[in-house]
Backbone as CSV, one residue per row, in Angstrom:
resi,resn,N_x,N_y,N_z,CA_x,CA_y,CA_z,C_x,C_y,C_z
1,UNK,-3.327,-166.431,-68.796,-2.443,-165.709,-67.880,-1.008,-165.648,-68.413
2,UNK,-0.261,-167.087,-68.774,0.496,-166.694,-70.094,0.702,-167.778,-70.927
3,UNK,1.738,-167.283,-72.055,1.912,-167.874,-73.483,2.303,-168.824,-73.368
4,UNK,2.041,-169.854,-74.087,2.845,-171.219,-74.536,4.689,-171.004,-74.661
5,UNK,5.212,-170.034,-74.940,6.526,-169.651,-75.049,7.233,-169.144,-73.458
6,UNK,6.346,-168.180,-72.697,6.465,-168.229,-71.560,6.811,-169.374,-70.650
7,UNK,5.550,-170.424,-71.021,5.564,-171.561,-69.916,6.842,-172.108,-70.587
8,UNK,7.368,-172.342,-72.134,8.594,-173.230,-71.702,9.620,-172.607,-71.316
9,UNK,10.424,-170.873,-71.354,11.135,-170.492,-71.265,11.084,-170.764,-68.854
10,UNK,9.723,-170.668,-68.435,9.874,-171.185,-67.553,10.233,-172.151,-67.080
11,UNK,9.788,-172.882,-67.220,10.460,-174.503,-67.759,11.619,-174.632,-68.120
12,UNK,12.271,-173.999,-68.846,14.141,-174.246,-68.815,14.089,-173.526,-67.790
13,UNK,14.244,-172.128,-67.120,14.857,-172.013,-66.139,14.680,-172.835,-64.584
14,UNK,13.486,-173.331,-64.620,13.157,-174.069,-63.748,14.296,-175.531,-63.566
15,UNK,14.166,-176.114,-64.916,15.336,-177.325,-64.725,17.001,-176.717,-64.363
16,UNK,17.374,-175.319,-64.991,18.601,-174.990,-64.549,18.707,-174.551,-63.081
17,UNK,17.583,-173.963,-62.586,17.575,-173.775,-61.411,17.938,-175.337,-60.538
18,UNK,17.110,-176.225,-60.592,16.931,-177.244,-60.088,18.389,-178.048,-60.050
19,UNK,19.167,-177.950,-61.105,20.262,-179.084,-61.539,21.460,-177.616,-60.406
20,UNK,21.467,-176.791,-60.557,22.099,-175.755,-59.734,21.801,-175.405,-58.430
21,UNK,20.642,-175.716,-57.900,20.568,-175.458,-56.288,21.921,-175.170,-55.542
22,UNK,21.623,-176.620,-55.536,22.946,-177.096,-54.357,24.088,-175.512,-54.059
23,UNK,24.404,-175.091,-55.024,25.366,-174.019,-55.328,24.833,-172.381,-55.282
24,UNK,23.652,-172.579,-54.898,23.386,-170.974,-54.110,22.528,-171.177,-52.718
25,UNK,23.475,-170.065,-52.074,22.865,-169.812,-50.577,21.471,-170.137,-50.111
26,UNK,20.534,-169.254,-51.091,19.380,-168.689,-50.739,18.010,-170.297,-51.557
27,UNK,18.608,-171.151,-52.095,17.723,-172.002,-52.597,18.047,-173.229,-51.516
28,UNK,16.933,-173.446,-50.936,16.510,-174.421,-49.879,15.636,-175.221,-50.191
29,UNK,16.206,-176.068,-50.984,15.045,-176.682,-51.486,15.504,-178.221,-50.546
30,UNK,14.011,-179.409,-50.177,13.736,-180.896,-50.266,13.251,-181.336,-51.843
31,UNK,13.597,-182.247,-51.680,13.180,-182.920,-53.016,12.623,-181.824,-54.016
32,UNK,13.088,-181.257,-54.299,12.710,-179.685,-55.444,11.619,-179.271,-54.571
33,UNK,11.573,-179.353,-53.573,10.351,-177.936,-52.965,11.230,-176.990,-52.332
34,UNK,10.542,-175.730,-52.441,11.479,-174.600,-51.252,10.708,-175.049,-50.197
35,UNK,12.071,-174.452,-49.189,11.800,-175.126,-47.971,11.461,-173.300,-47.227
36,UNK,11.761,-172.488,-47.859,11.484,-170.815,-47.434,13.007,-170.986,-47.173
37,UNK,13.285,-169.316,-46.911,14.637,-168.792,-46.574,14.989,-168.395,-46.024
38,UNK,14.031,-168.761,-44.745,14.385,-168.072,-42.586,14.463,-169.525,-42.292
39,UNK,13.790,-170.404,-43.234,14.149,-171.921,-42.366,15.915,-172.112,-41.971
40,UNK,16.129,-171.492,-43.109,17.749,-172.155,-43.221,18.591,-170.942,-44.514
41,UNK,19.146,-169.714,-43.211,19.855,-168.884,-43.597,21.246,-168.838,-44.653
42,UNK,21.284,-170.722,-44.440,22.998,-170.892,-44.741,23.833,-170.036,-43.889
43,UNK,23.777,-170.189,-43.103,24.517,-168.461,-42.445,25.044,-169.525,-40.420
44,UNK,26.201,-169.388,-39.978,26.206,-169.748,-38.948,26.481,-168.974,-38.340
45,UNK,26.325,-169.046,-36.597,26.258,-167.424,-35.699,26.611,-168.485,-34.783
46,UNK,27.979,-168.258,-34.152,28.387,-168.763,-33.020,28.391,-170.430,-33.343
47,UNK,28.289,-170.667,-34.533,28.449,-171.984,-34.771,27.607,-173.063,-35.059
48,UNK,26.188,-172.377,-34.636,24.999,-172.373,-35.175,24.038,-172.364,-36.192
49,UNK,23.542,-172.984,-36.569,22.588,-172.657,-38.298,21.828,-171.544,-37.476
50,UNK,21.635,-170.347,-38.370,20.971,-169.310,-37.736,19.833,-169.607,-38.774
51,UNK,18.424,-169.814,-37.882,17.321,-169.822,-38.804,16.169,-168.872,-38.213
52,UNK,14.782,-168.921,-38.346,13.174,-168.307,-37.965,12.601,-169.194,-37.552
53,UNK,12.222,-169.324,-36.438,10.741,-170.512,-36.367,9.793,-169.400,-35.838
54,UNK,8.847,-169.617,-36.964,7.655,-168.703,-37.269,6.602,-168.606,-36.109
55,UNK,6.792,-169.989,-35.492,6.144,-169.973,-34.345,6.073,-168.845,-33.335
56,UNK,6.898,-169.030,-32.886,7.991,-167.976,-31.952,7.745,-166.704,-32.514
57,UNK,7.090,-165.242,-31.366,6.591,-163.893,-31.769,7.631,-163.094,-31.725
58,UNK,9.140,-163.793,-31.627,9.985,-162.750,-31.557,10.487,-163.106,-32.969
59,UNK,10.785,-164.265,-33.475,10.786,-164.519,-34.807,10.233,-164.000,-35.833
60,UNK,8.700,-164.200,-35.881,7.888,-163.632,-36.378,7.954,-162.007,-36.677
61,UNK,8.164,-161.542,-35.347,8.551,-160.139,-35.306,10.115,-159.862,-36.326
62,UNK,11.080,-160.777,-36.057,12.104,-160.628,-37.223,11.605,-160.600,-38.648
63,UNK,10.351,-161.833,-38.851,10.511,-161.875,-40.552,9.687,-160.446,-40.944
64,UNK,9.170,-159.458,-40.583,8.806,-158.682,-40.781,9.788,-157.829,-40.926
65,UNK,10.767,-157.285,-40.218,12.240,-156.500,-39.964,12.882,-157.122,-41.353
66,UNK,13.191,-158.763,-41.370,13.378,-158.671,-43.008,12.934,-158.493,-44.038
67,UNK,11.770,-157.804,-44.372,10.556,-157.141,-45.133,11.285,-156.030,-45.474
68,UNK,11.615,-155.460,-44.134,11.411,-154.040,-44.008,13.251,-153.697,-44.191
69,UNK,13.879,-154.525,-43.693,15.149,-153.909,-44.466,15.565,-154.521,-45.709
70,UNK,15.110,-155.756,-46.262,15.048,-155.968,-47.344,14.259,-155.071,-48.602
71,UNK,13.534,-154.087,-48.282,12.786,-153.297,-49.014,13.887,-152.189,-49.525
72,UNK,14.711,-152.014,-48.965,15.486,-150.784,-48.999,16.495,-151.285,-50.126
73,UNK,17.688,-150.020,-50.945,18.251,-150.578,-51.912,19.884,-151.201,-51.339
74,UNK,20.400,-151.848,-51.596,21.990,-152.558,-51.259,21.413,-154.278,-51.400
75,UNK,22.361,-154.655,-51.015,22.656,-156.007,-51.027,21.444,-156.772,-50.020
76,UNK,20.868,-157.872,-50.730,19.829,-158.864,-49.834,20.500,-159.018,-48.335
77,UNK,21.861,-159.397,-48.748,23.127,-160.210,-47.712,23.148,-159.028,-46.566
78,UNK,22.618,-157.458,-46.341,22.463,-157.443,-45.202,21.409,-157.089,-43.979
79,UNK,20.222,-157.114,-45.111,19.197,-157.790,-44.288,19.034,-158.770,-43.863
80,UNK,19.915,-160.310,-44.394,20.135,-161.216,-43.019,20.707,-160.860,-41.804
81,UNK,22.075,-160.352,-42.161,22.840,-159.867,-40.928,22.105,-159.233,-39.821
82,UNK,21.066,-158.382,-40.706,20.921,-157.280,-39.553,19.592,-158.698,-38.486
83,UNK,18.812,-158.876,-39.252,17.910,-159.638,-38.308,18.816,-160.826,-37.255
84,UNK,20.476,-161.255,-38.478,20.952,-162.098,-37.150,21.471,-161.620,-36.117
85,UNK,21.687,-160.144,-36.046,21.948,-159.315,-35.109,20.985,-159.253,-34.039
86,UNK,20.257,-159.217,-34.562,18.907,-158.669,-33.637,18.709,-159.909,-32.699
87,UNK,18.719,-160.900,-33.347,18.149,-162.003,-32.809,19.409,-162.693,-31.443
88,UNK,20.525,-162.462,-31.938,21.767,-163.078,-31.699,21.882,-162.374,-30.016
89,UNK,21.813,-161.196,-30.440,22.055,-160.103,-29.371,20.818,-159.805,-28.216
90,UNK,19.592,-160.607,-28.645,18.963,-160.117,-27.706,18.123,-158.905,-27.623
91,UNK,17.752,-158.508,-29.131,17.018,-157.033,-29.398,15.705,-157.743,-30.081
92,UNK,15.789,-158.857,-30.460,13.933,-158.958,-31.186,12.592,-158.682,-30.281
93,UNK,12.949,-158.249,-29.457,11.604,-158.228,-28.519,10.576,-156.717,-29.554
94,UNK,9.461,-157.207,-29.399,8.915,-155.524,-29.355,9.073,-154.674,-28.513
95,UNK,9.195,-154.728,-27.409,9.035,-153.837,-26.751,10.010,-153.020,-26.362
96,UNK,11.013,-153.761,-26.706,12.672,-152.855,-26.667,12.987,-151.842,-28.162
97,UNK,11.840,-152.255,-28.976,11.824,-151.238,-30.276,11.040,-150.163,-30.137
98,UNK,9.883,-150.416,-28.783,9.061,-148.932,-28.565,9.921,-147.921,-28.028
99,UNK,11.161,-148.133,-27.465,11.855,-147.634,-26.790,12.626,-146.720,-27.772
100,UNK,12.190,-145.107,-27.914,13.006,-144.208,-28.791,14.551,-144.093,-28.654
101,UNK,14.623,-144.339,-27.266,16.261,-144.040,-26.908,16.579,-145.212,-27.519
102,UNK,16.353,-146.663,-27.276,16.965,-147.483,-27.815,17.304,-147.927,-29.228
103,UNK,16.326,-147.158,-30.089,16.337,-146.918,-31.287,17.706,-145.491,-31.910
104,UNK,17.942,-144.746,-30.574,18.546,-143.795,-30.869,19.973,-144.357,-30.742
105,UNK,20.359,-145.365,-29.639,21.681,-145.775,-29.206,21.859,-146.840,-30.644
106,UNK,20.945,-147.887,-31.120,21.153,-148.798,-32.292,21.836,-147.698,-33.680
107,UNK,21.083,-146.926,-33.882,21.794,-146.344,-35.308,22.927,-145.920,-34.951
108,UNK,23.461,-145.162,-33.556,24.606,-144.724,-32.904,25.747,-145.460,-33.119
109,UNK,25.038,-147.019,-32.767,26.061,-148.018,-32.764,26.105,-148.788,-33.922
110,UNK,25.414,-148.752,-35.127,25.274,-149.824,-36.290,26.851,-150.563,-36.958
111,UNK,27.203,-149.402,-36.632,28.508,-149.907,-37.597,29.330,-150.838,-36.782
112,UNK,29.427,-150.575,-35.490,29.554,-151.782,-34.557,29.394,-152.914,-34.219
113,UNK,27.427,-152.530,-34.588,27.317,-153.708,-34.853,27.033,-155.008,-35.562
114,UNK,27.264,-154.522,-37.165,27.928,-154.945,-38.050,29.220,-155.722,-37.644
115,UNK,29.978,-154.993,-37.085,31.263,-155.832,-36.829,31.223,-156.985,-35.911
116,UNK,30.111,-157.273,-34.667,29.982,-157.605,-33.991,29.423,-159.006,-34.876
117,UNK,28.578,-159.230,-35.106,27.343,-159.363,-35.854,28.590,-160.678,-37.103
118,UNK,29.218,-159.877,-37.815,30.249,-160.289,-38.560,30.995,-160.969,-38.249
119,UNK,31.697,-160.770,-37.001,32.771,-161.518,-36.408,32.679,-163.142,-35.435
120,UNK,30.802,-163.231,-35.095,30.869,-164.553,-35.217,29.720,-165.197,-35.728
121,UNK,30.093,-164.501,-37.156,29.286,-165.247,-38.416,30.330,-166.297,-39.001
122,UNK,29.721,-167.100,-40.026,30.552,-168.127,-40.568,29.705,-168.623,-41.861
123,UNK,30.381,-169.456,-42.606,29.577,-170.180,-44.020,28.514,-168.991,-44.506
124,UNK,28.825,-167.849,-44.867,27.985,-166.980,-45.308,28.568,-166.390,-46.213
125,UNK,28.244,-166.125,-47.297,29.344,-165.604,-48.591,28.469,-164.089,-48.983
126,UNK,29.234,-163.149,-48.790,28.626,-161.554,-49.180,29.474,-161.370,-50.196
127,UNK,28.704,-160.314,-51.272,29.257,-159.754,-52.504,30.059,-158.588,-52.129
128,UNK,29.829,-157.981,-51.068,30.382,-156.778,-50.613,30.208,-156.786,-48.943
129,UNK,31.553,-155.515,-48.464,31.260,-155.795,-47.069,29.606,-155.380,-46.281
130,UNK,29.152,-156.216,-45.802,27.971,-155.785,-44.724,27.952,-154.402,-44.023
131,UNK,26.796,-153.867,-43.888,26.518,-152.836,-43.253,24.921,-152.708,-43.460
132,UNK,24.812,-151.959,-41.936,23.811,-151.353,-41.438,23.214,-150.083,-42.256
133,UNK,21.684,-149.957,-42.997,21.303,-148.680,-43.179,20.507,-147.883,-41.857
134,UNK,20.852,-145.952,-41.830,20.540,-145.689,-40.778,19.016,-145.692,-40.826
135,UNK,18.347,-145.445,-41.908,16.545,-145.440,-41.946,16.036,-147.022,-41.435
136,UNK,16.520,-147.723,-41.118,16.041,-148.886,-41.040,15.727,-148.814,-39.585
137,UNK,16.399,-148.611,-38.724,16.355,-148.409,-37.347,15.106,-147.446,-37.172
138,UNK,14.625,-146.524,-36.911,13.722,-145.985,-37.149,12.241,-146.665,-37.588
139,UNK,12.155,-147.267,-38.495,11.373,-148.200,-39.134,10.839,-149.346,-38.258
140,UNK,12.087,-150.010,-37.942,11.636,-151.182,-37.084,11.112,-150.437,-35.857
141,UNK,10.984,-149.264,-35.196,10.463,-148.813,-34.434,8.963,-148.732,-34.313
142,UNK,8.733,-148.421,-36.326,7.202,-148.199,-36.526,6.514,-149.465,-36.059
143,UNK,7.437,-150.393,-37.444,6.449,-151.813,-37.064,6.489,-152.492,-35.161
144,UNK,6.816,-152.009,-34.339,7.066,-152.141,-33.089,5.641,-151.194,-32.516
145,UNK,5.420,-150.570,-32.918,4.364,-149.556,-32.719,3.500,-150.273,-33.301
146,UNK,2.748,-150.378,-34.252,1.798,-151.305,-35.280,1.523,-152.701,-34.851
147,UNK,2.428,-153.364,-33.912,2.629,-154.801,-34.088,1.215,-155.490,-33.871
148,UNK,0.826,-154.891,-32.617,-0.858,-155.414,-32.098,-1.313,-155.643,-33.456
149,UNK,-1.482,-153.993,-33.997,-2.810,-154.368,-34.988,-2.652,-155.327,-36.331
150,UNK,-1.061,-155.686,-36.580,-1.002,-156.398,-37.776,-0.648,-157.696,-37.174
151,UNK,-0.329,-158.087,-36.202,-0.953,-159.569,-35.657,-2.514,-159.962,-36.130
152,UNK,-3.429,-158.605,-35.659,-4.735,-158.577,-35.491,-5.420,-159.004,-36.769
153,UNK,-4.239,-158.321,-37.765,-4.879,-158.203,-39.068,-4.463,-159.440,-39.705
154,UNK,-3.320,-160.368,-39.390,-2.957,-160.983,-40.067,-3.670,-162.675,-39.310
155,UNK,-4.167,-162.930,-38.121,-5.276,-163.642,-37.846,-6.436,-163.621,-37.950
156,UNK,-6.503,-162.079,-38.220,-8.117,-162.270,-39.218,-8.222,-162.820,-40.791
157,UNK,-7.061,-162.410,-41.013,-7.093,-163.373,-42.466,-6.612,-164.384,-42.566
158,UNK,-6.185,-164.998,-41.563,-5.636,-166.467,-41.228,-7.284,-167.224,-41.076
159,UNK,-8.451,-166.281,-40.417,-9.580,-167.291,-39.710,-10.699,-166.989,-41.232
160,UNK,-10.849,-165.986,-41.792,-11.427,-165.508,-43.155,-10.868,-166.302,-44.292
161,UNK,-9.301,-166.768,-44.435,-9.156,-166.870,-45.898,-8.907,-166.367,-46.811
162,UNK,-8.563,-165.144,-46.207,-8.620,-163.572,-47.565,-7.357,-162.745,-46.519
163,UNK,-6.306,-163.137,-47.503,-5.206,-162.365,-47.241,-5.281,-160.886,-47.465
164,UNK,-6.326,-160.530,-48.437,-5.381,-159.382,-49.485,-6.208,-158.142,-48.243
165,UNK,-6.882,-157.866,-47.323,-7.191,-156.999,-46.227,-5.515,-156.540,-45.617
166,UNK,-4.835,-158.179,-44.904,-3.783,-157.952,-44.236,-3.084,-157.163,-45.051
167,UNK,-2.468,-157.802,-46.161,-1.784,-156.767,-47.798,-2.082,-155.684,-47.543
168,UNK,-2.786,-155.454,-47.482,-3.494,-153.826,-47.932,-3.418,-152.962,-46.646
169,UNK,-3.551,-153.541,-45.320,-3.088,-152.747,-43.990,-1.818,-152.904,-43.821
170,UNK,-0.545,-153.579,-43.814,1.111,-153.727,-44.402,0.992,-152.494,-44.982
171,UNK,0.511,-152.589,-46.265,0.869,-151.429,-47.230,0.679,-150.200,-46.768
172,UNK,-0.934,-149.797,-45.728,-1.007,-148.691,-45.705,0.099,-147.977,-44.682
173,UNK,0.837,-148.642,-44.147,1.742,-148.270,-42.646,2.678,-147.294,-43.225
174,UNK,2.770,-145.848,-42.977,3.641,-145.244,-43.489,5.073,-145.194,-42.625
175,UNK,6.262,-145.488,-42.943,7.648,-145.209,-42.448,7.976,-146.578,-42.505
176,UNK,6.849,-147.895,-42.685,8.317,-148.932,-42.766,8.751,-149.351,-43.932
177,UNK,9.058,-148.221,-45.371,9.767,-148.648,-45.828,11.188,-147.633,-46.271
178,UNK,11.850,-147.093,-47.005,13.170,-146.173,-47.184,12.504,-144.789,-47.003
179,UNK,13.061,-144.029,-46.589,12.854,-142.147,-46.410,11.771,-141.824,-46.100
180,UNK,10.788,-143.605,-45.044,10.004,-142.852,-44.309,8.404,-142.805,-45.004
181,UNK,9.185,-143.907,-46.388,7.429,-144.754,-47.116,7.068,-145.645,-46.678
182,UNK,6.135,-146.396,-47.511,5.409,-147.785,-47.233,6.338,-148.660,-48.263
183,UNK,5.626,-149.781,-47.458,6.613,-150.903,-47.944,5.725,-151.794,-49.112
184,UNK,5.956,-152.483,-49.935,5.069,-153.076,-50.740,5.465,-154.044,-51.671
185,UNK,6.797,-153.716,-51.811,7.178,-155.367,-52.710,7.221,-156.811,-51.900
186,UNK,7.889,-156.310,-50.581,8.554,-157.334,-49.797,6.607,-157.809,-48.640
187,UNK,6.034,-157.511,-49.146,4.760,-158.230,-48.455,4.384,-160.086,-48.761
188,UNK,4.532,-160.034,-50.426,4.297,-161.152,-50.184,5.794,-161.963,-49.856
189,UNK,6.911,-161.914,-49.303,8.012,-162.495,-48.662,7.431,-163.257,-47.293
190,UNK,6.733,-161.928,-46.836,6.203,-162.286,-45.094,5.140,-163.548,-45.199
191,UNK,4.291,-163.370,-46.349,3.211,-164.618,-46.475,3.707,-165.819,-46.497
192,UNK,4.718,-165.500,-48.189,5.498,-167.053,-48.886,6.478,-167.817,-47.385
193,UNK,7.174,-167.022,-46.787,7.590,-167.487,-45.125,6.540,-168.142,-44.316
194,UNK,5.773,-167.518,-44.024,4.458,-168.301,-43.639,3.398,-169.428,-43.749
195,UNK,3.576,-169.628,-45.320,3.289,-170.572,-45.957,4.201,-172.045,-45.953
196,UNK,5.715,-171.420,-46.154,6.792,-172.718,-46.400,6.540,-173.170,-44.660
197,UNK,6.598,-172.709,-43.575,6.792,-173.003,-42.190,5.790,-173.713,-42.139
198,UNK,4.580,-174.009,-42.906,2.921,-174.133,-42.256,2.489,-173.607,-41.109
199,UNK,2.410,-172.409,-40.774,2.295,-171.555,-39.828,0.676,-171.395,-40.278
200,UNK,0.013,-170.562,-41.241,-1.009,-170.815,-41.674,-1.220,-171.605,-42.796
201,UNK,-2.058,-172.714,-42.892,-2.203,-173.403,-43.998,-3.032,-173.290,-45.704
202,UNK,-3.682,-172.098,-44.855,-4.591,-171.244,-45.994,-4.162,-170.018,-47.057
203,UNK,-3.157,-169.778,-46.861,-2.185,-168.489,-47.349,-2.064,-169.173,-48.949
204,UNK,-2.428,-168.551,-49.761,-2.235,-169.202,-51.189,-0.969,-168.717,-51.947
205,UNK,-0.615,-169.501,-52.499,0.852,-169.577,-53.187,0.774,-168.418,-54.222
206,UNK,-0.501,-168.067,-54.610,-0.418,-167.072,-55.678,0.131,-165.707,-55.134
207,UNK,-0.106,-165.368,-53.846,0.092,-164.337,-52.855,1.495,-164.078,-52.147
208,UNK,2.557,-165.049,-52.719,3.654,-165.555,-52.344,4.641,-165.518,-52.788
209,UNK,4.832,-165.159,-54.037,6.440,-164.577,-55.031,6.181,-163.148,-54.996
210,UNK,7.484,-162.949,-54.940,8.126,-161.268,-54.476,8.625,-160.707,-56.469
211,UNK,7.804,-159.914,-56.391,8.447,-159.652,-58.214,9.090,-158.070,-57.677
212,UNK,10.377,-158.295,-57.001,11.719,-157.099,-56.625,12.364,-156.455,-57.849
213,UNK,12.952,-155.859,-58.012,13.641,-155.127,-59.354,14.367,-156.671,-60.208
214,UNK,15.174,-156.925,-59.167,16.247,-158.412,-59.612,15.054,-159.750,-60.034
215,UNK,14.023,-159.861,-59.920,12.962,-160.296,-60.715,12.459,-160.278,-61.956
216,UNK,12.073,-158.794,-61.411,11.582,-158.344,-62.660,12.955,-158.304,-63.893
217,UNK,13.638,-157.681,-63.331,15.057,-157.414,-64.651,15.195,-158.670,-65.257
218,UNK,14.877,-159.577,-64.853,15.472,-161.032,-64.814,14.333,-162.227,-65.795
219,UNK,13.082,-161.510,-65.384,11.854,-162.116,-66.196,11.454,-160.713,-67.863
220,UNK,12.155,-159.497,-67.708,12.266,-159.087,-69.033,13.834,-159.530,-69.565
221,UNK,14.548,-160.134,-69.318,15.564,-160.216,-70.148,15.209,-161.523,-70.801
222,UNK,14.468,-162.706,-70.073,14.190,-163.648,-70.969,12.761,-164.394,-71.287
223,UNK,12.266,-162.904,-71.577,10.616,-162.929,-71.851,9.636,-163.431,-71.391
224,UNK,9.348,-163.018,-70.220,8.216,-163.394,-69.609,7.343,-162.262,-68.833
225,UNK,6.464,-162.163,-69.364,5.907,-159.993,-69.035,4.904,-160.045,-67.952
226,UNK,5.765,-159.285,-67.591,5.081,-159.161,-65.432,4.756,-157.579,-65.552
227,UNK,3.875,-157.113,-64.673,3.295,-155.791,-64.413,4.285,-155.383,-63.455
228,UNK,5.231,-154.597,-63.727,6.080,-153.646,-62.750,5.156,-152.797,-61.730
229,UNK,5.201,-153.766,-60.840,4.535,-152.662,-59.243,5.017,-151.498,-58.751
230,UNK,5.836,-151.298,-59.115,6.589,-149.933,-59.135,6.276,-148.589,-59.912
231,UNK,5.812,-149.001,-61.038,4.952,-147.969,-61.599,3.248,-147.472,-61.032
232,UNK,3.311,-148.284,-60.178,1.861,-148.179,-59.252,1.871,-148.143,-57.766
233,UNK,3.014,-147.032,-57.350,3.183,-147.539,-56.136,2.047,-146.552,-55.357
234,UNK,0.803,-146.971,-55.351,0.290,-146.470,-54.484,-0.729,-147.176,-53.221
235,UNK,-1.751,-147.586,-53.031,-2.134,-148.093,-51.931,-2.998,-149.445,-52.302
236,UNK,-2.973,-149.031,-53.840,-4.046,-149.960,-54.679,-2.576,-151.224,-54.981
237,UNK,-3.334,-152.659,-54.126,-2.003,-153.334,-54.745,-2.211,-154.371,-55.516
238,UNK,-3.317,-154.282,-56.655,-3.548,-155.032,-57.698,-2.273,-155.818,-58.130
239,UNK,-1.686,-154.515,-58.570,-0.041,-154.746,-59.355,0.389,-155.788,-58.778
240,UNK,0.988,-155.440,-57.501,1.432,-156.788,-57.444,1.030,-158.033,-57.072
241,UNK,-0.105,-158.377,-56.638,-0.950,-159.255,-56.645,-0.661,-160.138,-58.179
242,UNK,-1.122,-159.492,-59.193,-1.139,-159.694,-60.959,0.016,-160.718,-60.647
243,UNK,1.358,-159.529,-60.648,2.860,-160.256,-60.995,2.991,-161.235,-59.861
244,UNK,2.715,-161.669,-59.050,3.088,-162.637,-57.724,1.832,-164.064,-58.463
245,UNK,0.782,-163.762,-58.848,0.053,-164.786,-59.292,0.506,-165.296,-61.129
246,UNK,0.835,-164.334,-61.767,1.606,-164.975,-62.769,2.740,-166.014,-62.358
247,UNK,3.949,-165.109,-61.522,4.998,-166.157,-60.434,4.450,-167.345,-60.535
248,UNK,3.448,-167.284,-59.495,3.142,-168.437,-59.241,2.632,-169.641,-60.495
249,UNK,1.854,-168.995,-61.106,1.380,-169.724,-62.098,2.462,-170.808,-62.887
250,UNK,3.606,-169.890,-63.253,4.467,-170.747,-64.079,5.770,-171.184,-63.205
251,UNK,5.876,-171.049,-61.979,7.146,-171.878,-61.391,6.545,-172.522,-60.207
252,UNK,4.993,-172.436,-59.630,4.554,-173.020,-58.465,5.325,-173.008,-57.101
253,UNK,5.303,-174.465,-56.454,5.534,-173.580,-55.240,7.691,-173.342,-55.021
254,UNK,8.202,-173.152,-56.366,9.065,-172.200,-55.923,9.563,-171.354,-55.893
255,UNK,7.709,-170.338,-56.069,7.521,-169.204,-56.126,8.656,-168.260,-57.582
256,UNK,8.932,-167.061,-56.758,10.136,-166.509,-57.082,11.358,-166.694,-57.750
257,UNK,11.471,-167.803,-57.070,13.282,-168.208,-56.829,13.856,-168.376,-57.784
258,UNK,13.465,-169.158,-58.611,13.995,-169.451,-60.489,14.580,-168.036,-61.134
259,UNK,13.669,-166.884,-60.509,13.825,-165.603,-61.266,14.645,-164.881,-60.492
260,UNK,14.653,-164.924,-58.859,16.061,-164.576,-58.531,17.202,-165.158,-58.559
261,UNK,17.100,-166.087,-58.943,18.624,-167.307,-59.274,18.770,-166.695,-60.230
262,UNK,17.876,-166.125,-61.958,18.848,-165.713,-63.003,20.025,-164.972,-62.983
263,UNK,20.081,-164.162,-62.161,21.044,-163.706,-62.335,22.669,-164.587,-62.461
264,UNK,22.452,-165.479,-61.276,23.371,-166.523,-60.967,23.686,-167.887,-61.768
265,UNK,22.919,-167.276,-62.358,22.252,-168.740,-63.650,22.482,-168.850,-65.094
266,UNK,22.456,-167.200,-65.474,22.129,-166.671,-66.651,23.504,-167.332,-67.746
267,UNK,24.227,-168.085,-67.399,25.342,-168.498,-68.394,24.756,-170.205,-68.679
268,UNK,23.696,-170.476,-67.868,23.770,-172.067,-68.258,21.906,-172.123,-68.971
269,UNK,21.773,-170.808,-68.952,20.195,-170.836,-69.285,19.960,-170.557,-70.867
């Protein structure tokens, strides 16, 4: 699956990752395990650690919304915002997303509530100012519509053992991802969340690193050759299956993360 040169170039980034944690947001690690990255946003709201407990169906219903605006292109930093919005304010319900008008007054108001949203945030460091995209609103409407059946789908492969059905009904949902596509990188995010919480205990780690552009860019600059899912974006999701089980293979369970830290990393690696 891969080279002897692979596994050590993994292996250094793995120890630079490790000796560097402490010093990025998004690495939550105990004793070098990830701990996932809805456990603990780094992010405070009213003074609060704003986190996910997976338990909870309005939560749950968020880590999906961060799927789905994390899929889109700008900054990671405001697909937190927007879910701490949601959550903060009193909008995670489903059933206030079936609601077209209410979907119509949210994009009306985004930029608002951005500011809102912003103003009693704290310990959260953005590269650029936050903002709302307007396709996203819309979207979370779909998965609000869908929700039954991908509960449905995602406890049938909780009681089976075989994720890649749920995968593959995610994928087929057209509009939750940008201009009104499907979504498909950010699937295994929703699992690897699922997995760090022990929400289901059967969800396999191979099914669980996200190989995103900032991945991938990040595993060809210092040789390690992943199948770009992007050149296959169609319903068949081998692709990324491949690149999420390589992930896994050479950084285990912390998934991803080594390869989205390069960027942040790339002077001590």
């Amino acid at each position: 699956m891969y080279s002897e040169e692979e596994e050590k170039i993994a292996s250094r980034l793995t120890s630079v990752f490790l000796e560097y944690a402490n010093e990025l947001q998004y690495a939550n690690l105990d004793n070098n395990k990830y701990q996932g990255w809805v456990s603990n946003f780094n992010l405070k709201v009213n003074g609060e650690r704003f986190k996910l407990e997976l338990n909870d169906e309005n939560d749950l219903f968020l880590l999906f919304v961060l799927a789905i605006a994390w899929s889109r292109s700008g900054y990671w930093e405001n697909s937190v915002y927007f879910v701490a919005y949601l959550k903060t304010y009193n909008k995670s319900r489903v059933e206030y997303w079936k609601d077209s008008k209410n979907i119509e007054m949210e994009i009306d108001r985004r930029k608002k509530s951005i500011n809102e949203i912003s103003s009693v945030s704290s310990e959260f460091n953005t590269r650029a100012k936050a903002s709302f995209r307007k396709d996203i609103f819309p979207s979370v409407g779909i998965l609000a519509q869908e929700w039954d059946e991908i509960q449905m789908s995602l406890a049938n492969a909780a009681e089976n053992a075989d994720y890649i059905p749920f995968m593959q009904y995610v994928r087929s949902i057209q509009g939750l991802g940008a201009r009104k596509r499907k979504i498909l990188i950010k699937i295994p995010l929703i699992l690897r969340e699922l997995r760090c919480q022990g929400v289901y205990q059967n969800i396999p780690g191979e099914f669980c690193c996200v190989p995103d552009k900032r991945v991938l860019d990040a595993s060809k600059t210092i040789g390690i050759k992943l199948v770009d899912p992007y050149r296959r974006a169609s319903l068949d999701i081998s692709s990324l299956i491949n690149s999420s089980r390589k992930i896994y293979a050479l950084f285990g369970d912390l998934y991803d993360i080594p390869l989205f830290a390069y960027e942040d990393l790339k002077h001590f690696v």
